[in-house]
C-alpha positions in Angstrom: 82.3 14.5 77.0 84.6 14.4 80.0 87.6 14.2 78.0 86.1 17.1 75.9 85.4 19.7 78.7 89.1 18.7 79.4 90.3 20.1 76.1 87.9 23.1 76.5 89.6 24.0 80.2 93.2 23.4 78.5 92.5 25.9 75.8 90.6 28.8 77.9 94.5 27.8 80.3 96.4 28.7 76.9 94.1 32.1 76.0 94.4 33.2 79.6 98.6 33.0 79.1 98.3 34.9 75.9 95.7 37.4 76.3 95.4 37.6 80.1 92.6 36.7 82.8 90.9 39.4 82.7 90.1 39.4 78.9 89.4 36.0 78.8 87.4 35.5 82.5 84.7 38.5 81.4 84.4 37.3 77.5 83.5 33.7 79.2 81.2 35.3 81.4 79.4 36.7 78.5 79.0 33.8 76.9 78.0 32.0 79.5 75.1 34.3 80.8 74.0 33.3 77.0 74.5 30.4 76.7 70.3 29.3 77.3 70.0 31.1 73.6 70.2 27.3 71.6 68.0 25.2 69.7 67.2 22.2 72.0 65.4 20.4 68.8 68.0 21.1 66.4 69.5 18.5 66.4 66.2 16.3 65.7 65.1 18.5 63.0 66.6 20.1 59.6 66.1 23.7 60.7 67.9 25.7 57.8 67.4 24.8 53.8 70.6 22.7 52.2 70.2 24.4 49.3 72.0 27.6 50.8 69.9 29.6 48.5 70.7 28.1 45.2 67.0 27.9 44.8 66.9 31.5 43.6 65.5 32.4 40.5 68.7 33.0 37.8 69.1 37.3 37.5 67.9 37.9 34.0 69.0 41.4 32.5 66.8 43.3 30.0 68.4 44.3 26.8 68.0 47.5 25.1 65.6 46.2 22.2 68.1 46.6 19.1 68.9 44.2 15.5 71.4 41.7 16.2 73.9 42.9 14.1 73.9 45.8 16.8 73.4 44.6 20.1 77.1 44.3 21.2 77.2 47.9 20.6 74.0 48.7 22.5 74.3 46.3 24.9 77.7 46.2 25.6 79.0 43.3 27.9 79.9 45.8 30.3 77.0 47.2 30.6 75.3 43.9 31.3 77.6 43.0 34.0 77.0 46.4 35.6 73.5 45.8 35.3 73.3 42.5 36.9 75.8 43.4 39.8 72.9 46.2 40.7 70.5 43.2 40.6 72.3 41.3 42.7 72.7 44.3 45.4 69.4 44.9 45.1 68.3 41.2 45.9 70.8 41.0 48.7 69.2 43.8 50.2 65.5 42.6 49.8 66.7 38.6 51.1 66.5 38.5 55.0 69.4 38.2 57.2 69.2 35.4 58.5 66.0 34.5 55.8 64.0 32.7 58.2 63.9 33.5 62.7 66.7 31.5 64.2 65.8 30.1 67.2 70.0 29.2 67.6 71.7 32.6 68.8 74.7 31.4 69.7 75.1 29.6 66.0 74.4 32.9 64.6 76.9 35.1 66.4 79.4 32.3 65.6 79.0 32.8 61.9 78.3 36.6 61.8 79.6 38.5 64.8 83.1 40.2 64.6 85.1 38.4 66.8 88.6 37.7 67.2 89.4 33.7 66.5 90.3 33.2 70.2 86.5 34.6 71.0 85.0 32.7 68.8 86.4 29.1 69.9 85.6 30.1 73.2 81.4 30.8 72.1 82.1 27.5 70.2 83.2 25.7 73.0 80.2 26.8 75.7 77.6 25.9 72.7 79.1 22.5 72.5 78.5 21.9 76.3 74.8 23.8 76.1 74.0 21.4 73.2 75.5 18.5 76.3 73.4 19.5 78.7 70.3 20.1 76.9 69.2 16.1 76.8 69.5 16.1 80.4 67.1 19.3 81.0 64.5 17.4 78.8 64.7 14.4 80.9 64.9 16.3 84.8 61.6 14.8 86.3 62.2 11.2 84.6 65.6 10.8 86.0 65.4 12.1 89.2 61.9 10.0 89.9 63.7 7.0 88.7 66.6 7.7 90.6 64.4 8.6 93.5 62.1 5.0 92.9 65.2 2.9 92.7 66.7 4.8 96.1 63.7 3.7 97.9 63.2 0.6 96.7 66.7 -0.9 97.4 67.6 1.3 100.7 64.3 -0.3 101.9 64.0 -3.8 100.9 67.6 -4.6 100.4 69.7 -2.3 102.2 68.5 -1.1 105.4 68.3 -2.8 108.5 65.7 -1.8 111.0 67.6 0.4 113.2 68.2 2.7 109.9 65.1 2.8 108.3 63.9 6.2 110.2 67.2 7.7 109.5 66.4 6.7 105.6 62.5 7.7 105.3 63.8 11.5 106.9 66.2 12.2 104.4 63.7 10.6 101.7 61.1 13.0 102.4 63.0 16.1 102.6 64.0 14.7 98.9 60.5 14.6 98.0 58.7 17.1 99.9 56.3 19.6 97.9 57.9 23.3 97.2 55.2 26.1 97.9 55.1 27.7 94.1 57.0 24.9 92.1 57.1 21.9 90.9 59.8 19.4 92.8 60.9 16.4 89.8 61.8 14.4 92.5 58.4 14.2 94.1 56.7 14.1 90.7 58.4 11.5 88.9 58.5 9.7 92.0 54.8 9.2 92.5 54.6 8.9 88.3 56.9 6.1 88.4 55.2 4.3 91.3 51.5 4.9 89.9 52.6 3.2 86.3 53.8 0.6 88.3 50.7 0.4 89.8 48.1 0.8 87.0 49.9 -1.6 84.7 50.2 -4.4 87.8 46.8 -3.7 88.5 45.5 -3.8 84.6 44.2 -0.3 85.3 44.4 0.5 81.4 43.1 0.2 77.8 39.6 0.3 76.5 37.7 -1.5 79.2 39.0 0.8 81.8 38.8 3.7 80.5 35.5 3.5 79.6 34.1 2.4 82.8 32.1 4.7 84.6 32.0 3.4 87.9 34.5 5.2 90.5 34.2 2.6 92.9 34.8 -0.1 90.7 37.7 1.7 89.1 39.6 2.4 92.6 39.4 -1.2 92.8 40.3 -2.6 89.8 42.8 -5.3 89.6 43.0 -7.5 86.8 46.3 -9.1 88.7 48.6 -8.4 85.3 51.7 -8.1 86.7 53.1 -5.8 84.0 54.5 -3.1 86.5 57.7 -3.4 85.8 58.3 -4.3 82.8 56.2 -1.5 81.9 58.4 1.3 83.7 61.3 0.3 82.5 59.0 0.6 78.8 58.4 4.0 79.3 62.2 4.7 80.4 63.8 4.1 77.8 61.3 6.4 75.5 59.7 9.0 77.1 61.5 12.5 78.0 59.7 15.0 80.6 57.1 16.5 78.2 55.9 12.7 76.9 56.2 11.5 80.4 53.6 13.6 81.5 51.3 13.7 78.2 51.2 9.9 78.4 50.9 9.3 82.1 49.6 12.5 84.2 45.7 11.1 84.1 43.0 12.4 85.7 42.9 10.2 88.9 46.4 10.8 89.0 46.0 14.6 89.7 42.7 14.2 92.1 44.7 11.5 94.3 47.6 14.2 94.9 46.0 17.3 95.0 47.3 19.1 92.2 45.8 22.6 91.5 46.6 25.5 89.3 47.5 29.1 91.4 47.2 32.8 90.3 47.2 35.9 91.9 43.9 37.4 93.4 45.1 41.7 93.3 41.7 42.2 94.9 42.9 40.3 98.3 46.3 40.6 97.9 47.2 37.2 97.8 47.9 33.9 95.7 44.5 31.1 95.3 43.6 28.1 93.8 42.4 29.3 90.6 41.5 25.6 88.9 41.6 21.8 90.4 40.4 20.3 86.8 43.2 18.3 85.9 43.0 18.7 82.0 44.3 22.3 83.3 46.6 21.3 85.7 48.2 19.1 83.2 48.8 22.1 80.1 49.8 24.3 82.7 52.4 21.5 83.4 53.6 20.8 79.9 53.7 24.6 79.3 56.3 25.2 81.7 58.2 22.2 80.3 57.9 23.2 76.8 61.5 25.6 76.1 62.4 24.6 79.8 59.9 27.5 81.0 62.2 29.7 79.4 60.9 32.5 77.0 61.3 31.5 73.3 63.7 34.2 71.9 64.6 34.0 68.0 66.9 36.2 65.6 65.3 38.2 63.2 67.1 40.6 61.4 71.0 41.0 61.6 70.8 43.8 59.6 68.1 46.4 61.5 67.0 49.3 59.5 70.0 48.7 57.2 72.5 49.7 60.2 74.4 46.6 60.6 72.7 46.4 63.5 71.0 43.0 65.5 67.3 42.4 66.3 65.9 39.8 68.2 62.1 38.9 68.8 60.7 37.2 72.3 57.9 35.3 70.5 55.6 35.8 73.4 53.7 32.5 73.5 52.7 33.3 77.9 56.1 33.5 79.2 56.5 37.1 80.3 60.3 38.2 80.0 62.1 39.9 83.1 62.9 43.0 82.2 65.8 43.1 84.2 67.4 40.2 82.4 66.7 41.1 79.6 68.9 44.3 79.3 71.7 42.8 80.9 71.3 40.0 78.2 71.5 42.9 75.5 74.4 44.2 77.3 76.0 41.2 77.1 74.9 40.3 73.4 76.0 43.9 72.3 79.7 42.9 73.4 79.7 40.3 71.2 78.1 42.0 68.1 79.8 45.2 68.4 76.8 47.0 67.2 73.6 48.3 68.9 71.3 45.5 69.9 67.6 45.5 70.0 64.7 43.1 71.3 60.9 43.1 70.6 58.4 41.8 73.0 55.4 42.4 74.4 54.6 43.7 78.0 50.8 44.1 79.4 50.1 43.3 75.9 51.7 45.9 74.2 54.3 46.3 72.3 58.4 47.2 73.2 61.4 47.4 71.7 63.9 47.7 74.4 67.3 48.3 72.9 71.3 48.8 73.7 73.7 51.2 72.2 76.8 50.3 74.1 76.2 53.2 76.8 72.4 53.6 77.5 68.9 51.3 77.2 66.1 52.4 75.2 62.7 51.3 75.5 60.1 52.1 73.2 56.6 51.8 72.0 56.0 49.7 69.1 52.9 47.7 67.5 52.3 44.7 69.5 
């Protein structure tokens, strides 16, 4: 991938020298403010139909009921090619475009938005590196509580001498230090990693343990297993962020650190715990890992009310959009269509459709 990006920075060099910076530097811009708008699971799962539509019914044109010794006179053979071009129009403009919501943005604007062949490699290049990077998003807390584990473990049983350990455990816990309104990775994977270690070492799993009932005996436990490690590296090489904490996030987990779920109290004013039970503390988790916490944003129609013009849909599943990013993100998406560009949501639980036109946003009302 290194020597890719290389290629990518050589070409954007060689459109700068023919087009100029300017041209070049606020098209990349664009496409970079979009570049979020991918499929992170495309590329696990067949998304759009091989058959590229060849499963449509055959057009079959009626005849003018007449003898056969007549029917190339009333049905001449240019009239039935007339007739079957207006059923093909006609199916064309019933068949959506794109058929099905596509969740990838950037692959539809590559194959339908008018843009010069200089702009277009450029979009193709900055999906390429999205589609890169994406892996690594799914994977944030696991890698940097490994990272963070292994740090520890060597600067303080290998590494350090005594003189330096103090210098060591002050940078460590500004690395893992809790963030007032987020989630840090590197504190969280951290203590994951180091409570597997713990529970596997300990034999605090399977059937026996899980069913006991006794809190003491369970803080206790220690069937002297020794599987830590082999266990964590296990889980490393299989788990991403969202099965790391479906698998391993367990109730005693989330009472030992004090996790908690906040909201907004508009009677006081202020942000409260609104729920220590951990089975909520946990889908609140995976909910802002699922999409990255970002809102899920598909194409629905590149065609809207027969205007050539594009629509997309925030399939509003709890992620609220910003409004503000939002119509700068239509902004930017209408310089790459060329055409008025539109986006349906939902806001206080009703329905808007806020939309571009090159000069001016519109926002209107629509069923939610």
């Amino acid at each position: 991938m290194m020597d890719t990006m290389a290629n990518h920075a050589t070409k954007i060099r060689k459109y700068i020298d023919k087009y100029g910076l300017e041209a070049v530097e606020s098209f990349l811009d664009v496409c970079l403010s979009i570049d979020d708008l991918i499929d992170h699971h495309s590329v696990f799962i067949e998304r759009r139909s091989k058959n590229n539509g060849e499963a449509d019914e055959p057009l079959v044109v009626r005849k003018i009921a007449s003898s056969d010794y007549m029917d190339e006179f009333i049905n001449p053979k240019e009239f039935m090619e007339q007739q079957k071009q207006k059923l093909e129009d006609e199916r064309r403009k019933r068949r959506r475009f794109p058929e099905e919501p596509q969740k990838d943005v950037l692959l539809f604007l590559l194959e339908n938005a008018p843009l010069e062949n200089w702009q277009r490699d450029v979009l193709w290049m900055i999906r390429e590196e999205a589609y890169y990077f994406a892996p690594q998003a799914q994977t944030k807390i696991v890698n940097e509580g490994w990272a963070t584990y292994w740090h520890a473990k060597i600067m303080t049983e290998r590494a350090l001498n005594d003189a330096e350990v103090i210098d060591f455990a002050d940078h460590h816990s500004g690395t893992v230090a809790a963030h007032p309104g987020q989630i840090n990775p590197y504190r969280l994977g951290f203590e994951l990693w180091k409570d597997i270690e713990d529970r596997w070492n300990r034999g605090k799993f399977g059937k026996d343990y899980e069913e006991c009932d006794d809190y003491a005996a369970k803080r206790t436990w220690d069937m002297g297993l020794g599987l830590g490690r082999e266990k964590i590296f296990e889980t490393r090489r299989i788990h991403n962020d969202i099965t790391f904490i479906d698998a391993f996030f367990t109730e005693e987990f989330c009472h030992e650190h004090k996790f908690f779920t906040y909201a907004f109290n508009p009677e006081r004013g202020v942000y409260e715990i609104a729920d220590r039970n951990w089975k909520s503390v946990k889908q609140k988790l995976l909910f802002s890992l699922t999409n990255f916490g970002q809102p899920f944003i598909f194409v629905t129609d590149g065609n809207f009310e027969n205007r050539g013009e594009l629509l997309l849909e925030h399939r509003h599943e709890g992620i609220d959009l910003r409004i503000d990013y939002a119509k700068d993100t239509l902004k930017n998406l209408h310089q790459i269509w060329g055409r008025p560009v539109h986006l349906r949501t939902v806001v206080e639980g009703k329905g808007k459709l806020f939309s571009f036109d090159g000069d001016k946003h519109i926002e209107r009302k629509i069923d939610a």
